[in-house]
mmCIF file of the N, C-alpha and C atoms, coordinates in Angstrom:
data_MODEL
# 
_entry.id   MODEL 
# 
loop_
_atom_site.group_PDB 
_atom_site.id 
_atom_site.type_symbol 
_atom_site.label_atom_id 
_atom_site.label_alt_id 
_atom_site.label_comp_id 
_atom_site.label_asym_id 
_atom_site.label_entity_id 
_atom_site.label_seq_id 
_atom_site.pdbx_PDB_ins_code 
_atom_site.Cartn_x 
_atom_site.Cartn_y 
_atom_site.Cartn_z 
_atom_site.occupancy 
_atom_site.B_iso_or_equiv 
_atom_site.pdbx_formal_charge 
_atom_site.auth_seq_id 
_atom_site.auth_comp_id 
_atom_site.auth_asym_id 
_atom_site.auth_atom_id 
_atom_site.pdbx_PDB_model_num 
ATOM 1  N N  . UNK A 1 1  ? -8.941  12.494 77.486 1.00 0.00 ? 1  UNK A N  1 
ATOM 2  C CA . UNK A 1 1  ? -9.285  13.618 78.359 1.00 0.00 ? 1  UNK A CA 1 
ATOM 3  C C  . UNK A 1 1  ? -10.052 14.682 77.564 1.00 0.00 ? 1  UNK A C  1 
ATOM 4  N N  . UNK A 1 2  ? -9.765  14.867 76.443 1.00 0.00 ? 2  UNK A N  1 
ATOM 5  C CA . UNK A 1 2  ? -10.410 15.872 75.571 1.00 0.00 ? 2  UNK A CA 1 
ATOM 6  C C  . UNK A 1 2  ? -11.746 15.637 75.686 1.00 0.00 ? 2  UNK A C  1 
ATOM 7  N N  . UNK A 1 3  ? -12.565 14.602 75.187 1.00 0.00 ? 3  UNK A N  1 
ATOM 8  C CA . UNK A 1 3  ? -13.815 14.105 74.982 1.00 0.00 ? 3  UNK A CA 1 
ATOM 9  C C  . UNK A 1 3  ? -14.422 14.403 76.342 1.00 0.00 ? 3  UNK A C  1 
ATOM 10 N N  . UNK A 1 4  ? -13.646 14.225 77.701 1.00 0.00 ? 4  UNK A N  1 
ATOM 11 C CA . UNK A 1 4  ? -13.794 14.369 78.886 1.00 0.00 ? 4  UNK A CA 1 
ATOM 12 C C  . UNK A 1 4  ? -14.535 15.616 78.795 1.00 0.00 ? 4  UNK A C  1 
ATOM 13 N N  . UNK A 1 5  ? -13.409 16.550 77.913 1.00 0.00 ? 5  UNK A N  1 
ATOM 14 C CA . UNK A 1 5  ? -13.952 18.274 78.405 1.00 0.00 ? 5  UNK A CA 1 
ATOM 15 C C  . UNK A 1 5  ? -14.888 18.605 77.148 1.00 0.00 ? 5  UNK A C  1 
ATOM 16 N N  . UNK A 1 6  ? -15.112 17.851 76.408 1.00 0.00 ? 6  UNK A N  1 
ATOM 17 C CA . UNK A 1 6  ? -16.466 18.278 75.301 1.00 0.00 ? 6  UNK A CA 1 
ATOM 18 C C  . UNK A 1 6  ? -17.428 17.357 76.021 1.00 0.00 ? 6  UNK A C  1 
ATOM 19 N N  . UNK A 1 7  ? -17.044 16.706 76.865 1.00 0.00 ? 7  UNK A N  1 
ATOM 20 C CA . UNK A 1 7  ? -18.615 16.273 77.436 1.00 0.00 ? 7  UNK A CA 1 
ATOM 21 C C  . UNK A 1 7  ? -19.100 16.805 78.483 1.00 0.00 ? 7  UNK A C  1 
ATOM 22 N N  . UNK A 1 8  ? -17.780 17.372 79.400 1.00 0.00 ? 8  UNK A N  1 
ATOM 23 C CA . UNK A 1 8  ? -18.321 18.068 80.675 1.00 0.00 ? 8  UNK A CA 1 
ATOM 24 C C  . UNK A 1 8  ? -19.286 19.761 79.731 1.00 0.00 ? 8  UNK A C  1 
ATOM 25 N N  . UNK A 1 9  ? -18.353 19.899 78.839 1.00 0.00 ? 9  UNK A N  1 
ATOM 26 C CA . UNK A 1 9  ? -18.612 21.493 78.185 1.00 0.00 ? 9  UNK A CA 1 
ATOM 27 C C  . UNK A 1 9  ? -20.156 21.394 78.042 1.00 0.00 ? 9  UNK A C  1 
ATOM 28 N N  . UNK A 1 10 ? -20.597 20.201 76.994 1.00 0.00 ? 10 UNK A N  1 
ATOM 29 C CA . UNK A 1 10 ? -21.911 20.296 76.748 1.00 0.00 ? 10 UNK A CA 1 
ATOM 30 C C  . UNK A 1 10 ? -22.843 20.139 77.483 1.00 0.00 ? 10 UNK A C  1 
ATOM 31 N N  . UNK A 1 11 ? -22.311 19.418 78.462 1.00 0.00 ? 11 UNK A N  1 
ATOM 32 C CA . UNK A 1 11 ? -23.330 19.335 80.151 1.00 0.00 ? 11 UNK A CA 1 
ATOM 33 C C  . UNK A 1 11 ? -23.528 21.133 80.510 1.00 0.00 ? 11 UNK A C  1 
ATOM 34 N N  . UNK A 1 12 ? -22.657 21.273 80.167 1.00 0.00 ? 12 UNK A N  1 
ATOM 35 C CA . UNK A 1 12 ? -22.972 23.123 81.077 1.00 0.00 ? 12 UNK A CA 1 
ATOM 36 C C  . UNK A 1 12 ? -23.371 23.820 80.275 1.00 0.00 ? 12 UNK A C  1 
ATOM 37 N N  . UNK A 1 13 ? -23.213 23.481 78.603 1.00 0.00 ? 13 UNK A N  1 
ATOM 38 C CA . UNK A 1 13 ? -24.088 24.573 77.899 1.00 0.00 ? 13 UNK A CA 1 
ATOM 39 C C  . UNK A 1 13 ? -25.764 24.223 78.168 1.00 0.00 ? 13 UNK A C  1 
ATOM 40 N N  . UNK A 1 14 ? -26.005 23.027 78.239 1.00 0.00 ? 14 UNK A N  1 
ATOM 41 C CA . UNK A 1 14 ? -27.169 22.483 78.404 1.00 0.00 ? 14 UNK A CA 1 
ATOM 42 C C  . UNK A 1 14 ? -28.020 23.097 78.979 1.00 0.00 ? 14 UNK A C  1 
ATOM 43 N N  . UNK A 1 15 ? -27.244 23.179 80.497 1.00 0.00 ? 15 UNK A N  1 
ATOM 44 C CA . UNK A 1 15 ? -27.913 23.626 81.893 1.00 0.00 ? 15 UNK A CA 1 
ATOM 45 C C  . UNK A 1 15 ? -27.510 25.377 81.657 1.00 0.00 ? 15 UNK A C  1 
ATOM 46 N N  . UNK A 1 16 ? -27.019 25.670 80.729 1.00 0.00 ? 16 UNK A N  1 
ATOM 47 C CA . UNK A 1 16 ? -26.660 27.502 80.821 1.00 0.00 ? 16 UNK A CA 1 
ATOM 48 C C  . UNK A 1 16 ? -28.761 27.667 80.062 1.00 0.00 ? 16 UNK A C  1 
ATOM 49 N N  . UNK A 1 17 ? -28.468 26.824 78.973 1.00 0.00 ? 17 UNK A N  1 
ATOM 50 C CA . UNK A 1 17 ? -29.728 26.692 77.766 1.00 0.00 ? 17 UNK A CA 1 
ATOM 51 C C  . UNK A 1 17 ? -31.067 26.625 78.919 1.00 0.00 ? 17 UNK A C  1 
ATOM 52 N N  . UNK A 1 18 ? -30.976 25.763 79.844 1.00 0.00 ? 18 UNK A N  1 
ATOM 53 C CA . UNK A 1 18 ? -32.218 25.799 80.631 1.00 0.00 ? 18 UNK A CA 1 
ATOM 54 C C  . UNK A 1 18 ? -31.798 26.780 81.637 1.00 0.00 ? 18 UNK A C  1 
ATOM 55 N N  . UNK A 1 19 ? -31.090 27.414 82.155 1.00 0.00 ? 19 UNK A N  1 
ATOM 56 C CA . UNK A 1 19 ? -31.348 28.786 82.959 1.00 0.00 ? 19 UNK A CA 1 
ATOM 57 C C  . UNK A 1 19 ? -31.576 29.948 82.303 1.00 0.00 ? 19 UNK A C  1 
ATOM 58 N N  . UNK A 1 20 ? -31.531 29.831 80.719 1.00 0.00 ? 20 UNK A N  1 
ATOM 59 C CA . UNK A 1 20 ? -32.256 30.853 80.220 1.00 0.00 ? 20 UNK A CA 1 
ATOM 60 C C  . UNK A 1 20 ? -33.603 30.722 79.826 1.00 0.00 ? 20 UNK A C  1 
ATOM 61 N N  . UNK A 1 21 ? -34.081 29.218 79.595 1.00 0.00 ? 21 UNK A N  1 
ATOM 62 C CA . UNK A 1 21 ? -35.423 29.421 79.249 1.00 0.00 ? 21 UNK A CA 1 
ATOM 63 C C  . UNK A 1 21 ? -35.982 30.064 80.605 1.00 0.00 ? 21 UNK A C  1 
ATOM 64 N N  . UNK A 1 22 ? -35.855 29.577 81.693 1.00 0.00 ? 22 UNK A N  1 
ATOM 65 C CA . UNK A 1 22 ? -36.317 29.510 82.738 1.00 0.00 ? 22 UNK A CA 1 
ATOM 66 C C  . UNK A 1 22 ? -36.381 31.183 82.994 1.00 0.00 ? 22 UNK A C  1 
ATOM 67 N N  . UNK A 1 23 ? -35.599 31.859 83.001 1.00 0.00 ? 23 UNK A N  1 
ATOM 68 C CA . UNK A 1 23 ? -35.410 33.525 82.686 1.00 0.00 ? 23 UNK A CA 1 
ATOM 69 C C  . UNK A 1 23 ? -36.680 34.047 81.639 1.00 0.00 ? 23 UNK A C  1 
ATOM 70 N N  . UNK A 1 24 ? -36.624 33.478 80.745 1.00 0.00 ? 24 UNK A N  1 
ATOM 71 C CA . UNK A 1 24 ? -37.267 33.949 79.751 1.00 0.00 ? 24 UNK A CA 1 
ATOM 72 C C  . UNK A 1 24 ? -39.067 33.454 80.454 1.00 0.00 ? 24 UNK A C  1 
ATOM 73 N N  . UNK A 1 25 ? -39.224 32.544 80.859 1.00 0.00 ? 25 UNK A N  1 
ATOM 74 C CA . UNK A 1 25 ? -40.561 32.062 81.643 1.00 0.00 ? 25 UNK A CA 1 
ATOM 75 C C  . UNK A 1 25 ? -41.038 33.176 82.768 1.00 0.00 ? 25 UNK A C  1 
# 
């Protein structure tokens, strides 16, 4: 389950990472 939540985690930093470029555009 852990790996579960470091994989969901990095899915959402991902998509946090592209709603800021997208800000920054």
């Amino acid at each position: 389950k852990k790996e579960g939540l470091i994989s969901t985690t990095g899915k959402q930093i991902k998509i946090e990472n592209i709603e800021d470029l997208k800000h920054i555009e």
